[in-house]
C-alpha distance (Angstrom), angle and dihedral (degrees) to the residues before:
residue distance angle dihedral
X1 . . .
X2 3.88 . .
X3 3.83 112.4 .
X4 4.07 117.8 -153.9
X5 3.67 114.3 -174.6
X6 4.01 116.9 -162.9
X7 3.98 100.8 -89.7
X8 4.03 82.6 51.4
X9 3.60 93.0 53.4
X10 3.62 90.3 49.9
X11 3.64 91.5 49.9
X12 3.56 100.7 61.3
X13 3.98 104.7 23.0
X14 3.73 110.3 114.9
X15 3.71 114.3 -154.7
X16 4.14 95.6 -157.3
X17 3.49 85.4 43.0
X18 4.01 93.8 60.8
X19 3.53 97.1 36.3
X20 3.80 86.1 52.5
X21 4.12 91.6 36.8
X22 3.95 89.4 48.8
X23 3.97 101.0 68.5
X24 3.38 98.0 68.4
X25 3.71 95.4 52.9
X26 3.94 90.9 51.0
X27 3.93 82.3 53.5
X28 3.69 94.4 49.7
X29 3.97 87.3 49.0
X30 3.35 95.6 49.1
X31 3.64 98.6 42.0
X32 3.95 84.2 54.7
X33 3.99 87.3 -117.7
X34 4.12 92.4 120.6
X35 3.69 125.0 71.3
X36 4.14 112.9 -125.8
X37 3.70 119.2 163.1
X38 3.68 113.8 -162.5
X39 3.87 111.7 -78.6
X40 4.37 103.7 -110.7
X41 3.80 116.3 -174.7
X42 3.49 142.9 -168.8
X43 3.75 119.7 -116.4
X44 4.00 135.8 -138.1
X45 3.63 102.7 -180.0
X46 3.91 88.3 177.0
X47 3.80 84.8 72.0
X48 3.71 98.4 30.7
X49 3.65 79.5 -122.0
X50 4.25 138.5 128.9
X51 4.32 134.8 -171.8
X52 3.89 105.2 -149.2
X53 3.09 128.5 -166.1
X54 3.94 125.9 -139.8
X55 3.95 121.0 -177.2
X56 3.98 113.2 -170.8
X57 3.55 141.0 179.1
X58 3.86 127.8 -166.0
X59 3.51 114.3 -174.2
X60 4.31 86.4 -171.8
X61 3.63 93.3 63.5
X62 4.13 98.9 27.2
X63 3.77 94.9 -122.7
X64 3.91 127.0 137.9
X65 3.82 113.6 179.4
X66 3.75 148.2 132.2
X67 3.48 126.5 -134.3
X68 3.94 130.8 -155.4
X69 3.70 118.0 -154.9
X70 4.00 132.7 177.6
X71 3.68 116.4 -149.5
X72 4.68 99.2 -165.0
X73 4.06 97.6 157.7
X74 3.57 84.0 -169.5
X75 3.48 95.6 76.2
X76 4.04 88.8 72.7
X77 3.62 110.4 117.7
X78 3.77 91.6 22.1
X79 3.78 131.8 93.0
X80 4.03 93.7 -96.4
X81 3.51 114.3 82.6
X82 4.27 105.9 -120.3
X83 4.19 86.5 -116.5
X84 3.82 118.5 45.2
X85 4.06 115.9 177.0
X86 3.89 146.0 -166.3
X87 3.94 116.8 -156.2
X88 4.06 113.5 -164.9
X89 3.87 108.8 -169.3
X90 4.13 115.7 -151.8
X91 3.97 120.7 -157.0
X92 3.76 94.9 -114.8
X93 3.69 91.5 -145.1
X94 3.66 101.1 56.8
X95 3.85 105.4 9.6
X96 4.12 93.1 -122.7
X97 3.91 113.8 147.1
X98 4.22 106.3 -99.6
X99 3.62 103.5 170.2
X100 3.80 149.7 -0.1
X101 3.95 125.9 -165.4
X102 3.26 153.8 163.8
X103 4.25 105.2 -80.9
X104 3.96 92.5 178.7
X105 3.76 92.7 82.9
X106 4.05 83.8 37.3
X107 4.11 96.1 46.0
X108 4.08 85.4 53.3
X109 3.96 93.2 44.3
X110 3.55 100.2 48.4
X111 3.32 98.0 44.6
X112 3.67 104.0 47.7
X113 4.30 76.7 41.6
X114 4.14 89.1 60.9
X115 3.86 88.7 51.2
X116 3.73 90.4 54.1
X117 3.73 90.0 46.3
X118 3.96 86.9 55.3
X119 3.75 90.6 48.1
X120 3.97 91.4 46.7
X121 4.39 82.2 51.8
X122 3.57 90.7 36.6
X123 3.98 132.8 13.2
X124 4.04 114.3 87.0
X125 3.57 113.1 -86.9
X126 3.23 90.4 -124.2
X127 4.05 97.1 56.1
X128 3.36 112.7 144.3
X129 4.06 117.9 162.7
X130 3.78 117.9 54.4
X131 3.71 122.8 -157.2
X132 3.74 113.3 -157.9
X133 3.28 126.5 -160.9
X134 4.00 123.7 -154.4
X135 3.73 134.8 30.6
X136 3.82 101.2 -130.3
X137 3.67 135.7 92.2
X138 4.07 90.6 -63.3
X139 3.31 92.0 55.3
X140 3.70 100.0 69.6
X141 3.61 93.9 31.5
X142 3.93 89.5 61.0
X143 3.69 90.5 43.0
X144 3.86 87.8 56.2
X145 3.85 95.2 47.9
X146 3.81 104.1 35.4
X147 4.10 85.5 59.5
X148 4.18 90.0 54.7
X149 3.84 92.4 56.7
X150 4.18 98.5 40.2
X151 3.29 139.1 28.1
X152 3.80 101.4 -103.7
X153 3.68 117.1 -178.1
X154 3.94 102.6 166.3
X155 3.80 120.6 41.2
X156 3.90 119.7 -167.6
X157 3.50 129.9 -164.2
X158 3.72 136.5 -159.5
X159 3.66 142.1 166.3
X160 3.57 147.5 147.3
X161 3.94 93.2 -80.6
X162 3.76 115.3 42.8
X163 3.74 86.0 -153.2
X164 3.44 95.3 66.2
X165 4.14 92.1 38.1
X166 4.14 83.4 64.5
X167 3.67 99.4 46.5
X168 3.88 91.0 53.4
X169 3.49 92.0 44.3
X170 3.37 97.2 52.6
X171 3.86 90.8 47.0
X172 3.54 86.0 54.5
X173 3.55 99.8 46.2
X174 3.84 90.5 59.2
X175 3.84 92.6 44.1
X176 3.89 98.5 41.4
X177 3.58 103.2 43.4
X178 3.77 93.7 -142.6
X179 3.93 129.0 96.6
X180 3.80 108.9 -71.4
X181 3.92 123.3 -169.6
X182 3.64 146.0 -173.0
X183 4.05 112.0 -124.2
X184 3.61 116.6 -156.1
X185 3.66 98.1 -135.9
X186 3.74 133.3 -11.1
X187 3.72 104.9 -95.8
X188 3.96 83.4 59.4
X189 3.55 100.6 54.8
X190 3.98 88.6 42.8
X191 3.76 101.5 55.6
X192 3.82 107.0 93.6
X193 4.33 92.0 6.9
X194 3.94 104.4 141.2
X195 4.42 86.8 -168.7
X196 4.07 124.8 39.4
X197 3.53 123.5 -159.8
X198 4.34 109.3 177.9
X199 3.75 113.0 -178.1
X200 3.58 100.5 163.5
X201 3.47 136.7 148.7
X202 4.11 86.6 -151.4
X203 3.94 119.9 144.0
X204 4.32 86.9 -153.3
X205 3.68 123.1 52.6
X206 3.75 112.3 -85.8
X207 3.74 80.3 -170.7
X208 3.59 117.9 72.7
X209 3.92 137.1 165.1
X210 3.54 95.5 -125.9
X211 3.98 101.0 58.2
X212 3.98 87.0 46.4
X213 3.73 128.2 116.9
X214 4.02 112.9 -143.1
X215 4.13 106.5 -110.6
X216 3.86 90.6 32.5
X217 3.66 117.5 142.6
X218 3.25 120.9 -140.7
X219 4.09 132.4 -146.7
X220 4.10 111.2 178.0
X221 3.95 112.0 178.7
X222 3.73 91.1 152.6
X223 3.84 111.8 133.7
X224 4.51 122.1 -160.5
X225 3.66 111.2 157.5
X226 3.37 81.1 -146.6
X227 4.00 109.8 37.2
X228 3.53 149.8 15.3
X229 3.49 143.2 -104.1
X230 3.91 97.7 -151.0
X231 4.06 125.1 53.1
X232 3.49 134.4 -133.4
X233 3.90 101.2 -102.0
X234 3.85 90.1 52.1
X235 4.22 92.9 49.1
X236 3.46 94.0 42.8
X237 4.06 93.9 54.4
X238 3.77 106.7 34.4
X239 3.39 129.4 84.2
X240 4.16 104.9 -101.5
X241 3.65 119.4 -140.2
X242 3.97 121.9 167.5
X243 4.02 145.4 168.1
X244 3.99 94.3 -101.8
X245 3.55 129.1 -22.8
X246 3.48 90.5 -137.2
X247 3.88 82.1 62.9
X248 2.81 110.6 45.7
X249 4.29 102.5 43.1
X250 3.98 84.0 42.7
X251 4.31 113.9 112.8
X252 3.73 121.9 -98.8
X253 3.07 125.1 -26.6
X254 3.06 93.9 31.4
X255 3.51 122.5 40.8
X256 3.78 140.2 57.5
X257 3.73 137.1 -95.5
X258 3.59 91.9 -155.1
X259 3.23 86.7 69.7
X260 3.79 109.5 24.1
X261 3.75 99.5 59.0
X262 4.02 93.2 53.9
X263 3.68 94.8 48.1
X264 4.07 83.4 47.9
X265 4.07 93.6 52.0
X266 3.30 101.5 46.8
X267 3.60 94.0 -102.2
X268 3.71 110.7 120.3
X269 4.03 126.2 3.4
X270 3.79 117.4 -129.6
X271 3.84 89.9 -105.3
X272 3.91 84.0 75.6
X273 3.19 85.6 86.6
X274 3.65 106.9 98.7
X275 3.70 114.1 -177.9
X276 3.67 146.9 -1.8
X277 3.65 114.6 -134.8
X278 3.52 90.8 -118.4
X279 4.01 83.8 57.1
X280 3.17 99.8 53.5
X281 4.18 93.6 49.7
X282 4.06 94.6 47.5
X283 3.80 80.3 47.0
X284 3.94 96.9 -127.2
X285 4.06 90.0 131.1
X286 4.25 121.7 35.2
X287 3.50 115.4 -114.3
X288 4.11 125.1 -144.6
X289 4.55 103.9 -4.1
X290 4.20 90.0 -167.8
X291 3.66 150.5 15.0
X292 4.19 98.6 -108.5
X293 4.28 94.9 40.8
X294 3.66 106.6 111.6
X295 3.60 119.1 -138.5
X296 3.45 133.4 -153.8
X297 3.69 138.1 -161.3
X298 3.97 120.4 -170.6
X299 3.52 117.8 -169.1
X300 3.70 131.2 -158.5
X301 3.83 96.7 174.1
X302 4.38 118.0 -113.3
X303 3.16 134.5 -140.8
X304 4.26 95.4 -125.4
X305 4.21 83.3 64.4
X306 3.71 88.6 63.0
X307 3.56 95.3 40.2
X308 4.36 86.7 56.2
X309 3.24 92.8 46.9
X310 3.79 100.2 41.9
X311 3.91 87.0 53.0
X312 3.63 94.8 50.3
X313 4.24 90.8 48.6
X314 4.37 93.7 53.6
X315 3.78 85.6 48.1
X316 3.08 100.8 52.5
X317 3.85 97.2 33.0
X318 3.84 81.0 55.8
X319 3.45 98.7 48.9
X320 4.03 93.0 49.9
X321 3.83 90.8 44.9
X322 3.77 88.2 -116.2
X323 3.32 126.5 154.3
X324 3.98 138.5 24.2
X325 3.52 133.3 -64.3
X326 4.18 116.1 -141.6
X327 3.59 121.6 178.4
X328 4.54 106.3 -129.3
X329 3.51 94.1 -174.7
């Protein structure tokens, strides 16, 4: 069985590759080709915290695996990153144990990957200023993505501790090669952003109607138990695209706020949901119709995303010779 730890994962993950590598999964899901039991997770409600588990099996990319992730928002600010993950990969002819690795480099990737993939669907072509939302590990990731998919010249940054806002964007500045800057709050670094990517731990909408620009895309990832990142105004105007429905309207842990608590007040109906991603690339529903709709994607993270990426890390781990080789059995 090959072993990957984290810097190993890093080494040989290849962001185009997984933003490329992810479509076909989403199409799989949607087309009800992939097999993705309803995430279930155990609670500590001492730490506010949960480990999930999320089994998946997409037949486009040959991958059967499981995936166990812990979701402790408490570790912001500290050395641990607030989700930590195991992926176990399964030969999905036989069932025998191939490969287990690090999925806490792969949870960040492939999410911040599926929010470029939405941007690629949906986001002008012509998008240039990203506002991103956050100061953690998703932060950076989506600032790393978003720039491979449009042709972002301005990246803002904003979060609940300007401190934090400069350090990532100087990080990024020096990684990105494009003009990277601190906003003082989020309303600032939204007014005039063409891309958004919110990965927030935030009770109250970072996200609200009023600081929006019209044609702005939208990428929410942002998980509270007990909030939202997005408001009301903003859901009930943009154009809604998701993973899965099923997903994403499904009760904790699965499913999102964004969505949940505007269904539940009347709001929106659950046919506001336009699209799946998957929809959207097999062409069965339209994407963006004009330049000033906003569009918004809202993530809740599934299991055929891990799967993707998994499949593209033990190939290419393989292929390099990286790695370590244990005998299970």
């Amino acid at each position: 069985m090959l072993v990957l730890g984290r810097s190993q994962v890093e080494q040989v993950l290849d962001m185009d590759a997984l933003i490329d590598g992810l479509g076909p999964a989403m199409v799989d899901l949607s087309e009800g080709r992939a097999s993705v039991p309803d995430r279930v997770a155990a609670v500590v409600p001492e730490r506010d915290g949960f480990l999930a588990a999320m089994p998946g099996y997409v037949p486009s990319a040959g991958v059967l695996m499981s995936k166990l992730v812990s979701l402790f928002p408490h570790n912001a600010g500290t050395p641990l990153p607030t989700h930590q993950a195991l992926i176990a990969v399964f030969d999905p002819e036989t069932g025998r144990p191939v490969a287990l690795l690090d999925g806490t480099v792969i949870t960040a990737a492939r999410t911040a990957a599926a929010s470029a993939l939405s941007a690629r669907l949906l986001a002008r072509e012509d998008a240039a200023v990203l506002a991103v939302l956050g100061t953690g590990v998703q932060a950076r990731t989506h600032a790393r993505a978003m720039c491979r998919v449009r042709p972002i010249r301005q990246v803002r940054v904003a979060g609940r501790d300007a401190v934090r806002a400069g350090v990532v964007a100087e990080e990024m500045s020096a990684e990105l090669g494009v003009e990277v800057v601190a906003a003082p709050h989020y309303a600032s670094a939204l007014d005039g952003a063409d891309v958004v990517a919110a990965a927030t731990h935030s009770v109250d909408p970072v996200v609200r109607r009023e600081w929006l620009t019209p044609g702005v895309h939208i990428a929410s990832v942002g998980f509270n138990q007990g909030g939202r990142e997005v408001d009301d105004a903003t859901v009930a105007e943009a154009l809604v695209c998701v993973e899965s429905r099923r997903a994403v309207l499904a009760p904790f842990p699965a499913g999102s706020n964004d969505l949940l608590f505007p269904i539940r007040d009347g709001v929106i109906t659950r046919e506001h949901i336009h699209a799946e991603l998957g929809e959207l690339l097999n062409g069965s529903r339209s994407g963006r119709d004009s330049a000033d709709q906003i569009t918004l994607y809202k993530s809740v993270g599934v299991a055929v995303q891990d799967a993707a990426a998994a499949g593209l890390v033990v190939a290419a781990a393989r292929e390099r010779g990286v790695g370590d080789e244990i005998r299970f059995a």
